[in-house]
C-alpha positions in Angstrom: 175.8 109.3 59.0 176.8 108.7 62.7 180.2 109.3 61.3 179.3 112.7 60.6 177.7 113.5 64.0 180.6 112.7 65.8 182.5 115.3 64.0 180.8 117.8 63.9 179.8 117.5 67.8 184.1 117.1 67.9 184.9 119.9 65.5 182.7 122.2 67.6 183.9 121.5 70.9 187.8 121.8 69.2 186.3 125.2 68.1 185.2 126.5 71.5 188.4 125.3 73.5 190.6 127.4 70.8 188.6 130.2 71.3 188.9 129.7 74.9 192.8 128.5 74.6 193.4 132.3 72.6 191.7 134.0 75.0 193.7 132.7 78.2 197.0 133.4 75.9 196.1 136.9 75.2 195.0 137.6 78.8 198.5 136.2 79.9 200.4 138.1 76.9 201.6 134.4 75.8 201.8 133.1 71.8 198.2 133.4 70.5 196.5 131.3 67.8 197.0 132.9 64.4 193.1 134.0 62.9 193.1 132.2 60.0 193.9 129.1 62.5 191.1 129.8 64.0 188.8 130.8 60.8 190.4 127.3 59.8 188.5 125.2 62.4 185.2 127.1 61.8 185.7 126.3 58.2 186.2 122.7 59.0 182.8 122.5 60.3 183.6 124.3 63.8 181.9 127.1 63.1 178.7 126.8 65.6 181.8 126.2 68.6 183.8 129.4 67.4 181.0 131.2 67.9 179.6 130.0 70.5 183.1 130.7 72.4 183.5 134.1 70.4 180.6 135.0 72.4 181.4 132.7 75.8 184.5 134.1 76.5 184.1 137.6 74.7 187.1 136.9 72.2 187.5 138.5 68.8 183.9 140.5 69.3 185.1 143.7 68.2 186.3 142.3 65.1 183.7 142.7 62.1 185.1 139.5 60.4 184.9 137.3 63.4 181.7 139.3 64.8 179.8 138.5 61.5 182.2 136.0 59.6 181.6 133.0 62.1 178.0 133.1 62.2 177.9 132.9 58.4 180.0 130.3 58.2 177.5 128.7 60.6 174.9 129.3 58.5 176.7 128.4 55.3 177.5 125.1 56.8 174.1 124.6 58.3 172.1 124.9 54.5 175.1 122.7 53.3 174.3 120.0 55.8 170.7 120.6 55.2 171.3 120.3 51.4 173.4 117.2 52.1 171.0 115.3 53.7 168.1 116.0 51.4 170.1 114.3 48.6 171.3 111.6 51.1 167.6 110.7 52.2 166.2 110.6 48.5 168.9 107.6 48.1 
């Protein structure tokens, strides 16, 4: 279980620096992170750090997908994990 924890606190923060890292690039007109890299790490349990620097660093707001997307996947991954440690508990 403390496995678990420790990536999903890692997964988020790797979320919110690439939100940050894509939002430097595109400021600077540099090579940006491709969306479904970034849909990618929310996927992987990142969602909750996407969002959170979707929102920090006002990147990808206007888009529908991102503005709504990430948050479900949040709350996707929150009733899994919820779900997960019901049947884990009863063990």
């Amino acid at each position: 279980m403390e496995f678990f924890l420790i990536y999903f606190i890692f997964i988020n923060i790797v979320g919110f620096a690439v939100m940050g890292i894509d939002k430097k690039r595109a400021v600077r007109g540099a090579w940006r992170i491709s969306e479904a890299s970034l849909f990618l790490v929310a996927f992987l349990g990142g969602a909750l750090g996407c969002t959170l620097g979707m929102r920090h660093f006002r990147h990808k707001t206007k888009h529908w997908y991102f503005k709504y997307g990430m948050p479900a996947i949040f709350i996707a991954e929150l009733c899994f994990g919820i779900y997960l440690s019901s049947i884990l508990s009863f063990s």
